[in-house]
N, C-alpha and C positions, 0 to 999 in steps of 0.2 A: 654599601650595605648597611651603614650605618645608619643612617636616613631615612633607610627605607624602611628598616625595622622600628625604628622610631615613630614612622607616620601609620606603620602596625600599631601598635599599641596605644597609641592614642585613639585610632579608628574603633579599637576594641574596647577602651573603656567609654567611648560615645556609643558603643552598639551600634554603628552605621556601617560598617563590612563587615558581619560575620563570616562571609564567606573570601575576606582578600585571601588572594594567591602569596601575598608574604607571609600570612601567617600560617598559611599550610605549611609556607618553610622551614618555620619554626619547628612544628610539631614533628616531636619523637616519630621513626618509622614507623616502631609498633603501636603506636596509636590508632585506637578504632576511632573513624571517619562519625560524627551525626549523622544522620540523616536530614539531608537539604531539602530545607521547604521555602516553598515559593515566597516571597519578599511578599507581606502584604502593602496593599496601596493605601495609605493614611491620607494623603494630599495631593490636590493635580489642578493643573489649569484647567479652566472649562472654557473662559475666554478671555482673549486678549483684548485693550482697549488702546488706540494707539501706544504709549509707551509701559501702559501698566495691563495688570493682571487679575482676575476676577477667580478665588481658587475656591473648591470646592468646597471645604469647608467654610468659607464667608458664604456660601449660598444655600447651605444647609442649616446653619444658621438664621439666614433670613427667613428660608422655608417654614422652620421651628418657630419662630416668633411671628409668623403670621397665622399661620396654622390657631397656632393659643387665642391669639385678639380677635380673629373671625370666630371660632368655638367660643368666648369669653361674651361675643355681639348674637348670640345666637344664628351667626351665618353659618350653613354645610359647605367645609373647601370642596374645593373641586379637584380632582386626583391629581394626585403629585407629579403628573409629566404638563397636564394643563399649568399646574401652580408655577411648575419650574420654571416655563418657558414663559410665563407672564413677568416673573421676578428677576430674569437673567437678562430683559429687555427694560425693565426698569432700574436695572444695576447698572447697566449700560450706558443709560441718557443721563443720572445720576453721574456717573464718574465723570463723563463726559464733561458736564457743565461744570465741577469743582475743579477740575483741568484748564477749562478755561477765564475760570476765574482766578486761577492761581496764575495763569499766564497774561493777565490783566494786574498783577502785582495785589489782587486782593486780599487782604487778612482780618481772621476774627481773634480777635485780643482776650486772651482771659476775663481781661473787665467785663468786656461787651456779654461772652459766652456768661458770665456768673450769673451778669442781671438779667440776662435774659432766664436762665433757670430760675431767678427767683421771683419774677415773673409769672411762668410756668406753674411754680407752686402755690404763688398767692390765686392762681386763676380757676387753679383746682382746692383754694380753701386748704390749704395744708401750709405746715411749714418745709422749708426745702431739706432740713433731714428727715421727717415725715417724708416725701416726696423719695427721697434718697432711697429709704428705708422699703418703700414699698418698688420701687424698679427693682431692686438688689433681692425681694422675695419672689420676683416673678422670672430672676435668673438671668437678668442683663447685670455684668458689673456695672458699676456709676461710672468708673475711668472712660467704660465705651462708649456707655450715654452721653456721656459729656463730647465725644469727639461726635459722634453722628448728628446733637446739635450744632456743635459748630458748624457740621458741613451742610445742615440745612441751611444755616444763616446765610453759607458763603453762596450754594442754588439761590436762595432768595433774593440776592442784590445781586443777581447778573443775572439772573431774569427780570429784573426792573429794569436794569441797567441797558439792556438789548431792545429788550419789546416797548420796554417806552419810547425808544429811539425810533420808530419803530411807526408809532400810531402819530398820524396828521388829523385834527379837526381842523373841519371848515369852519367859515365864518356862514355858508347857509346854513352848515348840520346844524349850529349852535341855533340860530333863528327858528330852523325849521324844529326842536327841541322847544325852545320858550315858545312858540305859536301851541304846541300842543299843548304844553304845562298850563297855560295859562285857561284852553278850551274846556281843559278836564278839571274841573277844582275840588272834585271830590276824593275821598281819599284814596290813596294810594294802597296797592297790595303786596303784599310781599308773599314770595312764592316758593317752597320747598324741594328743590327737584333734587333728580338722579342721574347720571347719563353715560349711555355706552356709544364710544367712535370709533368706528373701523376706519382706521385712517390710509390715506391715499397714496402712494407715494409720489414725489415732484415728477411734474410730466408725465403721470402714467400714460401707458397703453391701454388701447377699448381692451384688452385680455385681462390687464388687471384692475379696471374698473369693472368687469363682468364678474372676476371673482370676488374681487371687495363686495360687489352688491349680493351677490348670493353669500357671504359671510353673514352681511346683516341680516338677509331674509332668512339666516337659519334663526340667527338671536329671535327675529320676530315670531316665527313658528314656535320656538320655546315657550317663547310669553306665552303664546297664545293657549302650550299646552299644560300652564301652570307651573314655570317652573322661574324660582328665585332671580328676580331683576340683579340682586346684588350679588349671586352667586355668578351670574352668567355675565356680569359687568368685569371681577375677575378673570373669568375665563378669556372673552373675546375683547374687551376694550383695549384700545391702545391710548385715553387718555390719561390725562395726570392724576385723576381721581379714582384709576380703576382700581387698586388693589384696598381703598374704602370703600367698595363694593356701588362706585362709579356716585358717591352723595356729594352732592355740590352744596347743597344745608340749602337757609336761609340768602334769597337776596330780595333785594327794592325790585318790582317790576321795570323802574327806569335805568336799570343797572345791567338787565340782563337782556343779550342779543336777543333783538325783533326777527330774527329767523325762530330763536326756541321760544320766544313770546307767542307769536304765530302759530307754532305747533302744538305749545298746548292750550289755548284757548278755548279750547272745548270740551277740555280734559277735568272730569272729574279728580278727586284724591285718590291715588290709589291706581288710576289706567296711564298706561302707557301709547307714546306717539305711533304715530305709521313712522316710515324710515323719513328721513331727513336729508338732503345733500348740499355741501356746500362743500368751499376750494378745497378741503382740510381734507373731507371722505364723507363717509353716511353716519348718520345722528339717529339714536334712538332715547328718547327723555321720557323718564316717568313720573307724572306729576304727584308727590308725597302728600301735600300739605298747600293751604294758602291762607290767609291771614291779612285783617286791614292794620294798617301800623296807628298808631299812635297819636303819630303826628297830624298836623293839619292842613293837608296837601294841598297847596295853588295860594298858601299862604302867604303873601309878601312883606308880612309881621316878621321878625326873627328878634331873639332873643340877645341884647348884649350885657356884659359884667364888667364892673370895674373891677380891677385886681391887682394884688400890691402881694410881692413871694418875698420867704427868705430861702435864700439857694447854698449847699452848704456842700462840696465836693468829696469822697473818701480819696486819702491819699494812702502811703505805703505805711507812712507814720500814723497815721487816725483812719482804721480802716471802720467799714459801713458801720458794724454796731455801735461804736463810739459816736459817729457822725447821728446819727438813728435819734442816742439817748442824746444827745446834744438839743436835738432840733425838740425833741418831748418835755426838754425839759424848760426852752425857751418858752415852749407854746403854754406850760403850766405858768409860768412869771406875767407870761401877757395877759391870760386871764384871770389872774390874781390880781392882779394891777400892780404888781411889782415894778414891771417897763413897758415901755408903751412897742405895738408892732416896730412903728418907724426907729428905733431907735435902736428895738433889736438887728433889725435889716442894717442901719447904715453901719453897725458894731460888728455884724457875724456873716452877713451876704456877701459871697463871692459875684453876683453877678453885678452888669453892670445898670443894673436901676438902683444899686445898692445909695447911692448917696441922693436918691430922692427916696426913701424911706422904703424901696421895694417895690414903688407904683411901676405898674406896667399898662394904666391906661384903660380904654376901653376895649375890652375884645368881643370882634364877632366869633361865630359859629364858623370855626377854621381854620383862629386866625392864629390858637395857640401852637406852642413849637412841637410837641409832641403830644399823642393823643390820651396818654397818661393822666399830663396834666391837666388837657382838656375834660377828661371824664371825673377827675377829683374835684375840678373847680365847677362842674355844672350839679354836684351832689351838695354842694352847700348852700346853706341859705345865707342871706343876709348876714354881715360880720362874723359867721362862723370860722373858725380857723380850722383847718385841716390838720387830721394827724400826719407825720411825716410822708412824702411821695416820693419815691424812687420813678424819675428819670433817667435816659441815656447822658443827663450832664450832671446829675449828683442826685442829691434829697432836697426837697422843698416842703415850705409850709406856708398855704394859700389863707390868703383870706378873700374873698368877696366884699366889697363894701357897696355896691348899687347894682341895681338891676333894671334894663327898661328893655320895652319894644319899641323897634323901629324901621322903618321901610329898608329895604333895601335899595341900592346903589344901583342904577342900570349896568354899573361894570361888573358888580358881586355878582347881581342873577346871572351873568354872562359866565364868570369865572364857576360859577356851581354847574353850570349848564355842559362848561368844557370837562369841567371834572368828571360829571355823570356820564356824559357819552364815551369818556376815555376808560373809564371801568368797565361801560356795555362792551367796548371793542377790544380789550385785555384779553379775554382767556381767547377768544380768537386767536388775535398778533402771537399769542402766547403758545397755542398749539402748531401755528405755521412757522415758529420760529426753532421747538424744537424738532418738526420733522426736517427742517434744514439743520438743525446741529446734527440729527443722526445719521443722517447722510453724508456729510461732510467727514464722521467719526473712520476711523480703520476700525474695523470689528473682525476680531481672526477666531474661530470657533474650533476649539479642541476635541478632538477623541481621546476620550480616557481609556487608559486602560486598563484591561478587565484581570 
């Protein structure tokens, strides 16, 4: 009795049994009875994912912070039983992949998660407590931010990780690629799209490829009766981009599969394809925008730089801003003429060009290790030295010391050629890969109760 009146009282000051049977026992006879009211429901599974759980308030949550960003994009949601079931299928494939990236022994390190936030911040022109400061007013703590990036990182390398495995080029795609590059030398466009896919399931039935197509041919009737490509990409898309109301942004025309090149070729800004079909399900694409690039397409000129870094690591003891003011302050000595670059390199460079003064050589258009450094080193001119660059391997300070054109290599135009066709064939691999992860997934779907 002793026990049990004990796991009373504890019960009672947690407020989780008002109603135990011990402590009715307790109470004096002539005690007047409350009046019993029904237990409200705070929390409940809605689904299960193999071994985890997806509970109602994480998806109300979700609901609320999507709701805001599409009202904030001036998009109209679409009702709350459309929103729910678009979000509880993207919470789904989501668990799924960080499931299977954690059962691939993946992890994202504080370091990694930091710099990639601060990243983040510098890309939006803010500092990262600026950046902090404005999530935390739009009502996400930072602690949660910070875990939902990590779990994008860890989505993002095992979907590389898979789908690269994943894509084979040929050695005729690559030819049949440079026969074309080389026919077309004018410039190149780059193209804005949007896209909603009613995807298929593996091995369908003519029953449910009849309904998949009469899914899309409703999305088409929509369009056609004026109503939001981005609202209705929400509603009905099952791809990765639906719930950003299906925008793919900016790509290269040579980037983007010759099935949706095809499709909209004819397509002004602004109109939408007829339906689409390929292995995955029906495609509808709207073409936003297009644009010539820049560059000077069919050109076998490319640009190379010689370059010479000092590379400077944060450790537990000297973390980033000490490393930061370090490297700003080198850089002020070298153009003082206090000490010469090389000499700061072979004195403070962790890496290992450090005892040739820093030299790394000539590099092509590619050939640096991260693209960080690559976009710091192609903003400078001649002898300029960079302010400090945060890399995934420390902070650096670039200098440029030449610059020249030069033909390319028949191996290079081959390897940009492999590269380009393996981007066009990505979000494909990408989409058939994960309607086999959700297939593969247990998905157990709860009734709550009322």
């Amino acid at each position: 009795m002793k026990q049990r009146t004990l796991f009373s009282l504890i019960a009672v000051s947690a407020g989780l049994f008002a109603q135990s049977p011990a402590i009715a026992q307790l109470k004096p006879a002539t005690s007047v009875s409350a009046p019993v009211s029904k237990p409200k429901l705070v929390n409940s599974i809605v689904v299960v994912v193999n071994d985890e759980v997806i509970t109602r308030q994480e998806l109300n949550e979700q609901i609320s912070a999507l709701e805001k960003r599409l009202k904030a994009q001036g998009t109209q949601p679409p009702n709350r039983a459309e929103l729910e079931k678009q979000l509880v299928e993207r919470m789904i494939l989501d668990r799924a992949q960080i499931q299977l990236a954690k059962e691939n022994g993946m992890r994202v390190d504080d370091l990694t998660l930091d710099r990639t936030l601060v990243k983040m911040a510098e890309q939006n022109k803010m500092s990262l407590q600026d950046m902090r400061n404005q999530i935390e007013r739009e009502g996400t703590p930072y602690a949660k931010f910070r875990e939902e990036i990590r779990d994008e990182i860890m989505m993002q390398r095992i979907r590389d990780r898979e789908v690269e495995s994943k894509l084979f080029i040929s050695e005729s795609e690559v030819d049949n690629y440079l026969a074309q590059e080389t026919a077309g030398k004018a410039a190149k466009q780059e193209l804005n799209l949007a896209h909603i896919l009613v995807r298929l399931p593996e091995n369908a039935t003519a029953e449910q490829i009849a309904a998949k197509r009469a899914r899309a041919e409703e999305v088409v009737t929509k369009l056609q009766a004026g109503e939001d490509f981005g609202r209705l990409a929400i509603t009905y898309s099952d791809s990765a981009e639906a719930l950003k109301g299906g925008d793919i942004g900016w790509r290269e025309q040579d980037k983007i599969p010759q099935l949706f090149l095809d499709a909209v070729a004819k397509l002004q800004p602004g109109q939408a394809s007829a339906i689409i079909r390929s292995a995955n399900g029906f495609h509808i694409l709207k073409l936003n925008g297009k644009r010539t690039n820049d560059g000077k397409a069919g050109s076998d000129l490319v640009q190379q730089s010689r370059v010479r870094h000092i590379l400077i690591k944060p450790t537990q003891i000297v973390p980033d801003a000490e490393v930061r003011q370090k490297l700003a302050d080198l850089k002020k000595k070298i153009e003082a003429g206090q000490i010469s670059f090389e000499d700061a390199a072979k004195a403070n460079s962790v890496d290992s060009s450090a005892a040739k003064g820093g030299e790394l050589g000539w590099i092509f258009p590619g050939d640096a290790l991260v693209p960080e450094f690559e976009q710091a080193m192609n903003k400078l001119k001649v002898n300029e030295i960079s302010d400090p660059v945060q890399t995934q391997f420390g902070y650096h300070l670039i200098q440029v010391l030449e610059r020249k054109s030069d033909e390319q290599s028949k191996d290079r135009k081959r390897a940009a050629a492999r590269q380009a066709l393996r981007e066009r064939k990505f979000d494909e691999a990408l989409q058939e890969w994960l309607r086999e992860l959700r297939d593969k997934t247990y998905v157990e779907y709860r009734t709550e109760e009322k």
